[in-house]
CHARMM-style PDB file with segment names, atoms N, HN, CA, C and O in Angstrom:
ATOM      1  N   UNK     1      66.581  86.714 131.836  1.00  0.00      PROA
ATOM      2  CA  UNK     1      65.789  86.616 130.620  1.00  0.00      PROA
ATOM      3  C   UNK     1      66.691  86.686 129.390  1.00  0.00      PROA
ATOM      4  O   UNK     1      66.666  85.827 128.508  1.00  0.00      PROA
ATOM      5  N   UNK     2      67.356  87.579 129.380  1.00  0.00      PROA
ATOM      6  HN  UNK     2      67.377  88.277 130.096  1.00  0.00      PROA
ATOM      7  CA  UNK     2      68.362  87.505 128.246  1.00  0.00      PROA
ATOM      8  C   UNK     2      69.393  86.829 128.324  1.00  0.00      PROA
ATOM      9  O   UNK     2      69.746  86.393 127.228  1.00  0.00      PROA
ATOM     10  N   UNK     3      70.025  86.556 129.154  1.00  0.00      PROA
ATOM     11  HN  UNK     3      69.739  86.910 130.044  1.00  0.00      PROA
ATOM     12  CA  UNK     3      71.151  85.292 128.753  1.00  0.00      PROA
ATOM     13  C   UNK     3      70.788  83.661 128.591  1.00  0.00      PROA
ATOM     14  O   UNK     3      69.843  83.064 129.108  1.00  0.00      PROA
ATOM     15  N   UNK     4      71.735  83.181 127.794  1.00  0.00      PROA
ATOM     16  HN  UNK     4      72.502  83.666 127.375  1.00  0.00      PROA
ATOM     17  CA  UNK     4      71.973  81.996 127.483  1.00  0.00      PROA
ATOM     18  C   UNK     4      72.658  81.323 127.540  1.00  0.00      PROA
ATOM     19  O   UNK     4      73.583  81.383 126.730  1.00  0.00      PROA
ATOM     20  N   UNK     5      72.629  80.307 128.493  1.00  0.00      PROA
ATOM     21  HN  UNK     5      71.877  80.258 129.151  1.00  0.00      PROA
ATOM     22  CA  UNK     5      73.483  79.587 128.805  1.00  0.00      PROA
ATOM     23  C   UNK     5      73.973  78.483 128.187  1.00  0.00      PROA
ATOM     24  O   UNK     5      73.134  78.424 127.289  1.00  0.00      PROA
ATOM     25  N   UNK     6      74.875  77.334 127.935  1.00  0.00      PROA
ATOM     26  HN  UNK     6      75.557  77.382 128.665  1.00  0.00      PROA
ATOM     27  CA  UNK     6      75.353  76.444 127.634  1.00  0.00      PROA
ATOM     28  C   UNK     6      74.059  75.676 127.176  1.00  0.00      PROA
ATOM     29  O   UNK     6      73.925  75.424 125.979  1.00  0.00      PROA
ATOM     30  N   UNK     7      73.171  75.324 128.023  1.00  0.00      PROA
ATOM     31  HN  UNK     7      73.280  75.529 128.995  1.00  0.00      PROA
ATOM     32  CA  UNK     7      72.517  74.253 128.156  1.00  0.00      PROA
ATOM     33  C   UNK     7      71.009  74.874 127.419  1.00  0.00      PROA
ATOM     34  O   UNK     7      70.032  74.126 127.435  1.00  0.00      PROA
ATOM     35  N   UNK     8      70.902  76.091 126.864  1.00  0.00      PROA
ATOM     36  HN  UNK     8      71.696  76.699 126.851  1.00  0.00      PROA
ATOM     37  CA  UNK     8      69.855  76.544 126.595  1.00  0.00      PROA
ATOM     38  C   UNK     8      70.212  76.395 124.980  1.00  0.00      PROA
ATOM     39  O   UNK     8      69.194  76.481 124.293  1.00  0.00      PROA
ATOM     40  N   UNK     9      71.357  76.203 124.268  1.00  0.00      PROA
ATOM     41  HN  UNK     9      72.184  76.133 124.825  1.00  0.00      PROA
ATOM     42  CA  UNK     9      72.153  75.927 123.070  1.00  0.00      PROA
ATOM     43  C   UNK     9      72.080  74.623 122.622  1.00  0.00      PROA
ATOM     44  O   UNK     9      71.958  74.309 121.438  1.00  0.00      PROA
ATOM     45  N   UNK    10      72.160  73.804 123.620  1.00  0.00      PROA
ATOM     46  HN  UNK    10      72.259  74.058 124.582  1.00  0.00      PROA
ATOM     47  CA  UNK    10      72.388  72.374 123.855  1.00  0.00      PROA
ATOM     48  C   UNK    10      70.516  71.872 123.218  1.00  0.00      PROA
ATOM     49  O   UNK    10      70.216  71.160 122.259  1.00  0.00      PROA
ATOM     50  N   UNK    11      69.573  72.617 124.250  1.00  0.00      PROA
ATOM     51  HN  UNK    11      69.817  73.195 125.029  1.00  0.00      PROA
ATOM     52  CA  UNK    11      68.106  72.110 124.140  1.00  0.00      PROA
ATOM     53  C   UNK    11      68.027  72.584 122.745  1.00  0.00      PROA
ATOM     54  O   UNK    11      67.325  71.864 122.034  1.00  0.00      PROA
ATOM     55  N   UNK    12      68.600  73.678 122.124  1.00  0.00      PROA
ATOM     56  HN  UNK    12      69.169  74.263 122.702  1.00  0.00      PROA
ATOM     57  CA  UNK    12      68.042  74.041 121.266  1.00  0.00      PROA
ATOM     58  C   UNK    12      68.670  72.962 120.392  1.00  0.00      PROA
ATOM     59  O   UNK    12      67.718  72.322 119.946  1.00  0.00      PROA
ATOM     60  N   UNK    13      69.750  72.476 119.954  1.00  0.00      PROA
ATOM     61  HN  UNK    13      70.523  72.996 120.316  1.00  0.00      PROA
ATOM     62  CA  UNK    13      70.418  71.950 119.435  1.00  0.00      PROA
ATOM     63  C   UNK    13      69.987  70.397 118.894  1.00  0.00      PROA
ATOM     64  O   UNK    13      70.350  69.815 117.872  1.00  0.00      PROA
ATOM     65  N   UNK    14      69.353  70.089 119.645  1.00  0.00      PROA
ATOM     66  HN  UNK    14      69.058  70.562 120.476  1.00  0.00      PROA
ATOM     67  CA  UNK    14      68.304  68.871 120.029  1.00  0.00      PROA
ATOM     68  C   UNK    14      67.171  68.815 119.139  1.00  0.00      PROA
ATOM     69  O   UNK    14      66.796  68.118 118.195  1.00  0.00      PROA
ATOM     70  N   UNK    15      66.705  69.965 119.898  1.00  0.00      PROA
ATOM     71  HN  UNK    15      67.009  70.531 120.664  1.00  0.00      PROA
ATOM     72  CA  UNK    15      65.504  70.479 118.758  1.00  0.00      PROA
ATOM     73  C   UNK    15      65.430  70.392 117.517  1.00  0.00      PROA
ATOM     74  O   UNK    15      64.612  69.908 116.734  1.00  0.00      PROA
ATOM     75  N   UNK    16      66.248  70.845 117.443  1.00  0.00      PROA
ATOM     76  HN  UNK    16      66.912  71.239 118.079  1.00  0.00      PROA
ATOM     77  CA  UNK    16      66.913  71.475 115.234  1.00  0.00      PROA
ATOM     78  C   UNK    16      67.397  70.086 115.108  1.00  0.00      PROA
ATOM     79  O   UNK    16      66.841  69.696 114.081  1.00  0.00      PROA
ATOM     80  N   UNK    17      68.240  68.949 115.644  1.00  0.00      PROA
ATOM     81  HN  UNK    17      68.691  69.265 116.478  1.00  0.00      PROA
ATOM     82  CA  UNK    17      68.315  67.515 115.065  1.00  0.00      PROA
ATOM     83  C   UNK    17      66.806  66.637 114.958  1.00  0.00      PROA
ATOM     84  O   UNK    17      66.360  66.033 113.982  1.00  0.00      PROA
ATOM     85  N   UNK    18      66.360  66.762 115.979  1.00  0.00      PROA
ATOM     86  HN  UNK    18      66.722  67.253 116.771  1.00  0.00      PROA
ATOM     87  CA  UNK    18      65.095  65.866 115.767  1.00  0.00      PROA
ATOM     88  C   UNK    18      64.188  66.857 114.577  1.00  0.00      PROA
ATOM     89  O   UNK    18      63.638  65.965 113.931  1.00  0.00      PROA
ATOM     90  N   UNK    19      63.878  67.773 114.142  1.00  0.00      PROA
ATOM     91  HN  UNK    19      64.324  68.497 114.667  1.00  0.00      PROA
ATOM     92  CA  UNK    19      63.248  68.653 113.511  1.00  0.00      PROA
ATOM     93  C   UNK    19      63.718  68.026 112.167  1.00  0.00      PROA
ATOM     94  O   UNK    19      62.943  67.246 111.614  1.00  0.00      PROA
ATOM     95  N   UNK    20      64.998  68.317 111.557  1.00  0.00      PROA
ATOM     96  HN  UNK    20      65.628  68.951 112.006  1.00  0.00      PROA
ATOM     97  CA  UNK    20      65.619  68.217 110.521  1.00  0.00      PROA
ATOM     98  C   UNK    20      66.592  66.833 110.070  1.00  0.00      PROA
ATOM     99  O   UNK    20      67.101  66.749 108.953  1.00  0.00      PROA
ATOM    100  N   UNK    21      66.735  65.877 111.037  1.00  0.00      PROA
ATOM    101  HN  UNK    21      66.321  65.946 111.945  1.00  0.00      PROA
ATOM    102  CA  UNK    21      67.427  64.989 110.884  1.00  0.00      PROA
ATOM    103  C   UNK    21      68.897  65.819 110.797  1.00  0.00      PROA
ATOM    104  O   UNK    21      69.119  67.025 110.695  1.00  0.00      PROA
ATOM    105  N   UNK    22      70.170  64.195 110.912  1.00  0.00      PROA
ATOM    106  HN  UNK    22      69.990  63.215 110.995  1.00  0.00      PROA
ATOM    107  CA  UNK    22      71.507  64.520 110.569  1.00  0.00      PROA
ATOM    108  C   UNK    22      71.828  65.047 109.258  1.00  0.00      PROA
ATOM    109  O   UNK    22      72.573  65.970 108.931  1.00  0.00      PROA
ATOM    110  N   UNK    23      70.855  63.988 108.340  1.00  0.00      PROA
ATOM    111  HN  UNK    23      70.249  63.238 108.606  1.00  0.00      PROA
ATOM    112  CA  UNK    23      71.455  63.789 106.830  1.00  0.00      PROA
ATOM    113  C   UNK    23      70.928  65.056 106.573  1.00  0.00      PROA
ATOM    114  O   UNK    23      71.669  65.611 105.761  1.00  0.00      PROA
ATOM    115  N   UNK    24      69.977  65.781 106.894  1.00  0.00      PROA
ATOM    116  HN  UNK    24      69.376  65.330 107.553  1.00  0.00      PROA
ATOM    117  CA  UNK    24      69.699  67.299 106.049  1.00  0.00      PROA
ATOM    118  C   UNK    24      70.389  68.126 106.463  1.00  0.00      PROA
ATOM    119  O   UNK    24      70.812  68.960 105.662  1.00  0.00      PROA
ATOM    120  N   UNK    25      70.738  68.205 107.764  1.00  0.00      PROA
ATOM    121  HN  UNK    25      70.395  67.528 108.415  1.00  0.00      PROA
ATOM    122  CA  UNK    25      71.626  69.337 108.781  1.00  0.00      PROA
ATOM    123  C   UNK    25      73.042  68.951 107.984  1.00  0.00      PROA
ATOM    124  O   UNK    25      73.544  69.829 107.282  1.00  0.00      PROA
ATOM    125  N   UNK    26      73.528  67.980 108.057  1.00  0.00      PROA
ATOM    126  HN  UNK    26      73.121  67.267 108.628  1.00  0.00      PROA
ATOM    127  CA  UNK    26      75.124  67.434 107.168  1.00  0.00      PROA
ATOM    128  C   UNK    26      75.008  68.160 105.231  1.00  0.00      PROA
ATOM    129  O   UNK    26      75.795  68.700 104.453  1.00  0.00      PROA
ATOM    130  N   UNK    27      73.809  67.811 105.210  1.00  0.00      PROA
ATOM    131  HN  UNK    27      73.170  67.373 105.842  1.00  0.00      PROA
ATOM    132  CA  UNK    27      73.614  67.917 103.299  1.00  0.00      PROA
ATOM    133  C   UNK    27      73.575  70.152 103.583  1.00  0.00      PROA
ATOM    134  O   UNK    27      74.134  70.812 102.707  1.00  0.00      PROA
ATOM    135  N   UNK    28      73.118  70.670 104.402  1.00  0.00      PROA
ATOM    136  HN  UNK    28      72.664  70.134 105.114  1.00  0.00      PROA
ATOM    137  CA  UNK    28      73.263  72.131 104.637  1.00  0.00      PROA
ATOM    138  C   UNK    28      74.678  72.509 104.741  1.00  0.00      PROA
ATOM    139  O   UNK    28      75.209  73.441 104.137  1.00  0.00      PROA
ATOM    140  N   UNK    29      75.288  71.625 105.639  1.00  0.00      PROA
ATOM    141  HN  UNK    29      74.856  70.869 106.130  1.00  0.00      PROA
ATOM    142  CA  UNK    29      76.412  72.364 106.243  1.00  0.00      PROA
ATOM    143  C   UNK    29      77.604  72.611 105.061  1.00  0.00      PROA
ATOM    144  O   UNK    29      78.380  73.530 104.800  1.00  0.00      PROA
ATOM    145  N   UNK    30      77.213  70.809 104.299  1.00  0.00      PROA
ATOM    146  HN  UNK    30      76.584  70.062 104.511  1.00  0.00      PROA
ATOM    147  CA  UNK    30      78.019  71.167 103.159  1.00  0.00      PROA
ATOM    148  C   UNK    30      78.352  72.156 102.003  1.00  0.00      PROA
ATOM    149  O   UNK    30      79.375  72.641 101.519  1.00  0.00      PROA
ATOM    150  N   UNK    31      76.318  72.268 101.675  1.00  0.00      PROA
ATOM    151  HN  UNK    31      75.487  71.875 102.068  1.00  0.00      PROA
ATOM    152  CA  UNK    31      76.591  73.494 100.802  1.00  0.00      PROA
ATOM    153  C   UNK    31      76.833  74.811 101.466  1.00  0.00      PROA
ATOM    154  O   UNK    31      77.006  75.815 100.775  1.00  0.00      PROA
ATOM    155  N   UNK    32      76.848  74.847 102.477  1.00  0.00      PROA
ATOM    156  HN  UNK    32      76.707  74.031 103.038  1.00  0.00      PROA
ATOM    157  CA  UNK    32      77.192  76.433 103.150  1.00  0.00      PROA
ATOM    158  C   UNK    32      78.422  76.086 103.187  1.00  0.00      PROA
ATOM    159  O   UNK    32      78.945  77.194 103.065  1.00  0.00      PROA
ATOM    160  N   UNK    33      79.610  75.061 103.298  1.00  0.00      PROA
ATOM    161  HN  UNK    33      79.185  74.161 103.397  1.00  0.00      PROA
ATOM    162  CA  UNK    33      80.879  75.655 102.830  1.00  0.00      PROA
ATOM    163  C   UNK    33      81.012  75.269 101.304  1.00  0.00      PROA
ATOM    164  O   UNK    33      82.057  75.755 100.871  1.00  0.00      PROA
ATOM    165  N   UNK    34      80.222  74.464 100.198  1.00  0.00      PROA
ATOM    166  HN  UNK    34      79.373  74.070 100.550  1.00  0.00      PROA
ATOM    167  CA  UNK    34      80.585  75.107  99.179  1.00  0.00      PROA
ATOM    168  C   UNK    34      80.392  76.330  98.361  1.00  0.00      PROA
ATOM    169  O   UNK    34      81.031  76.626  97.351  1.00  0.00      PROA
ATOM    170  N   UNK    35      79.390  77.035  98.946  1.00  0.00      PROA
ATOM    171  HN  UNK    35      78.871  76.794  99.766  1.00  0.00      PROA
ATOM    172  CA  UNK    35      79.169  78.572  98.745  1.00  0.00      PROA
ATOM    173  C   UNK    35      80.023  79.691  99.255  1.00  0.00      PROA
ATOM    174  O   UNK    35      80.152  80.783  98.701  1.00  0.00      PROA
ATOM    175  N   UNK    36      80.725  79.218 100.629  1.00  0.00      PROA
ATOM    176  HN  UNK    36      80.621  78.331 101.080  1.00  0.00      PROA
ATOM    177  CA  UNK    36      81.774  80.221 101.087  1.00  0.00      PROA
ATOM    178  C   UNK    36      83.162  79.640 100.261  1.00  0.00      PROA
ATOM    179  O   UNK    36      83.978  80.551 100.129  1.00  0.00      PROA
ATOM    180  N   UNK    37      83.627  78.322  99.668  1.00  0.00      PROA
ATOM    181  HN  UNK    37      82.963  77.582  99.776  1.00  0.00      PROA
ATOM    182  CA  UNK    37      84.254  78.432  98.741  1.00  0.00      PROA
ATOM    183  C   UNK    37      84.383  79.138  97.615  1.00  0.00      PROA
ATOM    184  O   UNK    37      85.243  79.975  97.341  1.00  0.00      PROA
ATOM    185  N   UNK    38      83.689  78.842  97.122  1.00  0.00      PROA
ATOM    186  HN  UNK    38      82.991  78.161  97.345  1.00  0.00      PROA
ATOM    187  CA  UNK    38      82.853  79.837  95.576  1.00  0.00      PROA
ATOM    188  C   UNK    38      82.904  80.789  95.685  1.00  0.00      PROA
ATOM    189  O   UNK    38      83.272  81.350  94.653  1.00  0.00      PROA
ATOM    190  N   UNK    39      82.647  81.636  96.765  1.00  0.00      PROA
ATOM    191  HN  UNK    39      82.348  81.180  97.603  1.00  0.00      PROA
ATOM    192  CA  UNK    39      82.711  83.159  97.181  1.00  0.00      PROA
ATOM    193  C   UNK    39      84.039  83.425  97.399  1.00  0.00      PROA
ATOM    194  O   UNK    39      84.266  84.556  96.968  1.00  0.00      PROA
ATOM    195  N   UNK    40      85.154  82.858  97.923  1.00  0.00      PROA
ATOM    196  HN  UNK    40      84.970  81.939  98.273  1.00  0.00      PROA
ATOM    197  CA  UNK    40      86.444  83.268  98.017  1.00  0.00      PROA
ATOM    198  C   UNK    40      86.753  82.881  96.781  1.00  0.00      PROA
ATOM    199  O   UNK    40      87.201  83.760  96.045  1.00  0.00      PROA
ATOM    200  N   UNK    41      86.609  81.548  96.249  1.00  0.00      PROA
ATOM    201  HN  UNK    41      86.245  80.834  96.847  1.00  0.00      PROA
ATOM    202  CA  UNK    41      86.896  81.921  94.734  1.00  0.00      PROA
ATOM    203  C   UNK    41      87.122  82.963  93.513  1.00  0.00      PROA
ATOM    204  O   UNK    41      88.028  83.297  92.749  1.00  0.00      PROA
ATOM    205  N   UNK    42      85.574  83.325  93.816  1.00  0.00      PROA
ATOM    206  HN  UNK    42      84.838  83.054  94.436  1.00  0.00      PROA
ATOM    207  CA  UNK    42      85.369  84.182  93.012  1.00  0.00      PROA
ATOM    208  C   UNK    42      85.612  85.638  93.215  1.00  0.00      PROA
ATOM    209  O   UNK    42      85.503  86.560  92.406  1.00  0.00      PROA
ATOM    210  N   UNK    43      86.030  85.650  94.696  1.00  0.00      PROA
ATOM    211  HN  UNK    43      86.118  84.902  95.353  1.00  0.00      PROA
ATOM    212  CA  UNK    43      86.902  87.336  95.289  1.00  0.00      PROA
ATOM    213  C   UNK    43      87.888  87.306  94.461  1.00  0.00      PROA
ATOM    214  O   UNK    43      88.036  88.098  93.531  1.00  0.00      PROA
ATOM    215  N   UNK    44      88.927  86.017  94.861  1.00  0.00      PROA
ATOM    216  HN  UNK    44      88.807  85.373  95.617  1.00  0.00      PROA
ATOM    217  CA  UNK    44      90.242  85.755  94.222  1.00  0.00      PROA
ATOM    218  C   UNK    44      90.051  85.977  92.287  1.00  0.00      PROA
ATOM    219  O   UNK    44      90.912  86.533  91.605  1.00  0.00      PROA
ATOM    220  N   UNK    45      89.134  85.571  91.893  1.00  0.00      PROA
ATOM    221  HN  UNK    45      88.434  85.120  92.447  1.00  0.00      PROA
ATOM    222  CA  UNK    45      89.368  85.689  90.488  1.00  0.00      PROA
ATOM    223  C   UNK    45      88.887  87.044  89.879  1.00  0.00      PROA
ATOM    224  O   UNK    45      89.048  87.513  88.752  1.00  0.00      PROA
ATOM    225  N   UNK    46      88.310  87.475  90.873  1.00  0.00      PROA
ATOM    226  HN  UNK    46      88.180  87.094  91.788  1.00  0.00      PROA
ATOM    227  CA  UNK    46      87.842  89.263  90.651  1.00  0.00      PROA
ATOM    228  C   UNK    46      89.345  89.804  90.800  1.00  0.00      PROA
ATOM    229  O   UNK    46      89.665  90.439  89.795  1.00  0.00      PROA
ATOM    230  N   UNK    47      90.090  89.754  91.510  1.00  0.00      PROA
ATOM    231  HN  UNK    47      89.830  89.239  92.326  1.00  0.00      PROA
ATOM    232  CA  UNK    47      91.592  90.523  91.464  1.00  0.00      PROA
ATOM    233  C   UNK    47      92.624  89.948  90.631  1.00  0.00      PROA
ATOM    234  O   UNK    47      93.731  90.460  90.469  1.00  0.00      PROA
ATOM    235  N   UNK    48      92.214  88.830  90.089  1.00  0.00      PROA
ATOM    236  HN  UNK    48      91.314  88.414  90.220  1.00  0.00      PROA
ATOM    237  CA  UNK    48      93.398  88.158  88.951  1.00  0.00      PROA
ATOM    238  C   UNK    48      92.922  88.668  87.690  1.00  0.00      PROA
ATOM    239  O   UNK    48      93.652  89.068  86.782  1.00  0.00      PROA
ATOM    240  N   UNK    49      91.298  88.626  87.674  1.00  0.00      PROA
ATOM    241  HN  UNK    49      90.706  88.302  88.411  1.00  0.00      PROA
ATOM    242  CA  UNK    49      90.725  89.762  86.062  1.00  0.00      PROA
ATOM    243  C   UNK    49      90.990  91.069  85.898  1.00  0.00      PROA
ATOM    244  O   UNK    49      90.521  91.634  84.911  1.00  0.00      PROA
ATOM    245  N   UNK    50      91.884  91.874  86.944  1.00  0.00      PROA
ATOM    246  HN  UNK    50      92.265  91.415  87.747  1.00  0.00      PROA
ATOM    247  CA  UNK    50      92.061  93.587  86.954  1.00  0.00      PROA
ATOM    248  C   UNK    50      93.100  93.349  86.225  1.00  0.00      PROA
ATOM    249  O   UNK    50      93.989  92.570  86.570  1.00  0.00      PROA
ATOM    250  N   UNK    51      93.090  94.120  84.942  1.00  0.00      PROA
ATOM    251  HN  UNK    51      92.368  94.753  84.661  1.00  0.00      PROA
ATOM    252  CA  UNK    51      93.948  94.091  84.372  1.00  0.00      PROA
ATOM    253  C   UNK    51      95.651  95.069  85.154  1.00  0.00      PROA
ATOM    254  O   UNK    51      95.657  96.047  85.901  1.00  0.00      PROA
ATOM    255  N   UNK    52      96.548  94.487  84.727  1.00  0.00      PROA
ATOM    256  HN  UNK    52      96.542  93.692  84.120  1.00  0.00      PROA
ATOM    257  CA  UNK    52      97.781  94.878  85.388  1.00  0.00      PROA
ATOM    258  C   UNK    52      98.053  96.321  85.479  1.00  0.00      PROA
ATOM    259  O   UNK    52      97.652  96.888  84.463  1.00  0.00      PROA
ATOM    260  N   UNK    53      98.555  97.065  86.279  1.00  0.00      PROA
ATOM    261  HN  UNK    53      98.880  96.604  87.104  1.00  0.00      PROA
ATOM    262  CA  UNK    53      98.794  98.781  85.814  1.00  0.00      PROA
ATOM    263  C   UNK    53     100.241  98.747  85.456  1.00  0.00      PROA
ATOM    264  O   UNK    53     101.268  98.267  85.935  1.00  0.00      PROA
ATOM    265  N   UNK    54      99.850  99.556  84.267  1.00  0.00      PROA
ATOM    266  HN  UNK    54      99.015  99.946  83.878  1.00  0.00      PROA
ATOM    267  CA  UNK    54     101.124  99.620  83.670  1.00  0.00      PROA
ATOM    268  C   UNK    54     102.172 100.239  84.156  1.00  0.00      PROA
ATOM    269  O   UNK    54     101.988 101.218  84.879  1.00  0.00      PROA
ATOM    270  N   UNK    55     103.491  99.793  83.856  1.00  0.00      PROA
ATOM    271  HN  UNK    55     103.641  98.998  83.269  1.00  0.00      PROA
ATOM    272  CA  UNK    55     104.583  99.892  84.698  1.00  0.00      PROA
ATOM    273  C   UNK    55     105.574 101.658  84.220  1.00  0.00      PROA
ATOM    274  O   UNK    55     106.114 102.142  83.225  1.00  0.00      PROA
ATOM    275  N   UNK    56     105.292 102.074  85.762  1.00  0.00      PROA
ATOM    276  HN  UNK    56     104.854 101.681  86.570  1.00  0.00      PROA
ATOM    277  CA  UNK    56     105.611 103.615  85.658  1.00  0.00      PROA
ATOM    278  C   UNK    56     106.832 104.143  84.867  1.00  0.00      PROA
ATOM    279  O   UNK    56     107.992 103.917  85.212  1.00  0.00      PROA
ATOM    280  N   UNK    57     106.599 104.618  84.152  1.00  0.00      PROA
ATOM    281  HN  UNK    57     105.657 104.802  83.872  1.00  0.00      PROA
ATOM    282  CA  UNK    57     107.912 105.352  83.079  1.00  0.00      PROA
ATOM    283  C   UNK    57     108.508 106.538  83.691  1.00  0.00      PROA
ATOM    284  O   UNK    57     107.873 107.555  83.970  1.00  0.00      PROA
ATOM    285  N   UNK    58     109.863 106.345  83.901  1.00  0.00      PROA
ATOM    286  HN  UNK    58     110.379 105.518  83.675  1.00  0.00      PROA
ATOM    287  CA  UNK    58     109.945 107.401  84.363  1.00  0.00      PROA
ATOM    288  C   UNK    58     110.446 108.901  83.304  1.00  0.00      PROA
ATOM    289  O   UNK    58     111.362 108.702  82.507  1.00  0.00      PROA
ATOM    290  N   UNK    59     109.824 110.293  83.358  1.00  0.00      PROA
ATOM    291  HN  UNK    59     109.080 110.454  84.006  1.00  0.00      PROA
ATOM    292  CA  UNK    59     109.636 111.185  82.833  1.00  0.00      PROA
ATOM    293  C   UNK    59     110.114 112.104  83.318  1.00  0.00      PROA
ATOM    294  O   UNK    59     110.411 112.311  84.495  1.00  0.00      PROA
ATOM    295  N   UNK    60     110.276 113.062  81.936  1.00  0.00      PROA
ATOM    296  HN  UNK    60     110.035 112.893  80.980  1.00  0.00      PROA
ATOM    297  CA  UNK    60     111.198 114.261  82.720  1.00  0.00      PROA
ATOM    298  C   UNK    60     110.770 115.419  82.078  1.00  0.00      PROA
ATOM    299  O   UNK    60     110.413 115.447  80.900  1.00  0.00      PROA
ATOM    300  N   UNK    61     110.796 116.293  82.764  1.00  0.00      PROA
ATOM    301  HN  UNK    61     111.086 116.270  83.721  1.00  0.00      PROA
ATOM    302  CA  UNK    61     110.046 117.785  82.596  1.00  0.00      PROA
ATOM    303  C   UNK    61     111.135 118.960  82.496  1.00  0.00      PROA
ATOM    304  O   UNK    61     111.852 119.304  83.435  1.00  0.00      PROA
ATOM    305  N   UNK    62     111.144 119.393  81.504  1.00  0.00      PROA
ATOM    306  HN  UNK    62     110.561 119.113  80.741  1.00  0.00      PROA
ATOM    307  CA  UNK    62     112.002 120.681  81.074  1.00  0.00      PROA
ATOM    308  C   UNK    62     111.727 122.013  81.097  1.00  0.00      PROA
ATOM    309  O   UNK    62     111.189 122.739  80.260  1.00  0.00      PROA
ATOM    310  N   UNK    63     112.364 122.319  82.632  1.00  0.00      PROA
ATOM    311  HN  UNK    63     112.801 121.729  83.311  1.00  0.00      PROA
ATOM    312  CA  UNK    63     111.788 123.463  83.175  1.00  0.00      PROA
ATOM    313  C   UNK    63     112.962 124.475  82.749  1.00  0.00      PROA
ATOM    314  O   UNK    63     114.056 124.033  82.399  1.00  0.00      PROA
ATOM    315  N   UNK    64     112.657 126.011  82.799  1.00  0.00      PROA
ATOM    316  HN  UNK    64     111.768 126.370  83.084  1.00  0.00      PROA
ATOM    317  CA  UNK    64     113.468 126.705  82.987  1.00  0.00      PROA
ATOM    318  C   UNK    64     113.716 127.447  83.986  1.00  0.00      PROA
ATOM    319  O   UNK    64     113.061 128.472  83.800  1.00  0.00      PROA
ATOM    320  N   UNK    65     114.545 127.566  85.389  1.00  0.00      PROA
ATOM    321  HN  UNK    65     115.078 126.734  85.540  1.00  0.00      PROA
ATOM    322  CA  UNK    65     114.894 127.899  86.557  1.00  0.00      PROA
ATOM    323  C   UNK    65     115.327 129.064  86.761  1.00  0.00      PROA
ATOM    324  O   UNK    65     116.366 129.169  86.109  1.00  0.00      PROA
ATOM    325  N   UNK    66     115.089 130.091  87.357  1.00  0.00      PROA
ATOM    326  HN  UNK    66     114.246 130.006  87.887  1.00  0.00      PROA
ATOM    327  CA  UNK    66     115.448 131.377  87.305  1.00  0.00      PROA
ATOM    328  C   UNK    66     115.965 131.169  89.034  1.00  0.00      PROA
ATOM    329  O   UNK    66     115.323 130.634  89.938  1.00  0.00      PROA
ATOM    330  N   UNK    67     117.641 131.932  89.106  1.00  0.00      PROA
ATOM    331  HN  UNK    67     118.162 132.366  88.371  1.00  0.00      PROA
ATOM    332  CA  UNK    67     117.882 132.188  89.849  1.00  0.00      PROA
ATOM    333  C   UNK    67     117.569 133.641  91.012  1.00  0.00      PROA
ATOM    334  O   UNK    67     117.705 134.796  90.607  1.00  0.00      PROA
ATOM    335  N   UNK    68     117.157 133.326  92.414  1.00  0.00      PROA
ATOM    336  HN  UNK    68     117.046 132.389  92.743  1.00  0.00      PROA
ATOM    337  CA  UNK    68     117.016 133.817  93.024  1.00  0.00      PROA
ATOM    338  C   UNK    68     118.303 135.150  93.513  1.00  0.00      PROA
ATOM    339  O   UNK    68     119.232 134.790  94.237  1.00  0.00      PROA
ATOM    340  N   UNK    69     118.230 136.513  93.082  1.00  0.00      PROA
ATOM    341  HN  UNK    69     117.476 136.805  92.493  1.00  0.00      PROA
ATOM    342  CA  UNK    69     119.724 137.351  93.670  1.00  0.00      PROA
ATOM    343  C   UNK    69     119.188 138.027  94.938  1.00  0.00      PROA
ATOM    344  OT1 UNK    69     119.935 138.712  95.636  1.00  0.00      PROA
TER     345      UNK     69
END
């Protein structure tokens, strides 16, 4: 009952073409990768808008050290 085989993918596959035609299933597929474009796009331009961290200075602290007798 629960598995699926090759050929149970296949019928279904059939199904969803005669249902929807090529040209609508092709006109989907496209915009589902121009939306996963757009989305990596716009990851990528979310980490190019963080502005830069500024570059560490190095600092020095003026302690006075008491020796251990």
């Amino acid at each position: 009952m629960g598995s699926t085989s090759w050929i149970h993918w296949a019928i279904l596959l059939v199904v969803v073409i005669l249902i929807f035609g090529t040209k609508k299933l092709g006109n989907v597929g496209s915009d589902i990768g121009k939306a996963v474009k757009g989305f990596k796009d716009g990851v990528k331009g979310a980490d190019e808008d963080k502005p830069a961290a500024p570059a560490a200075t190095p600092s020095t602290i003026d302690v006075d050290t008491k020796e251990k007798k």
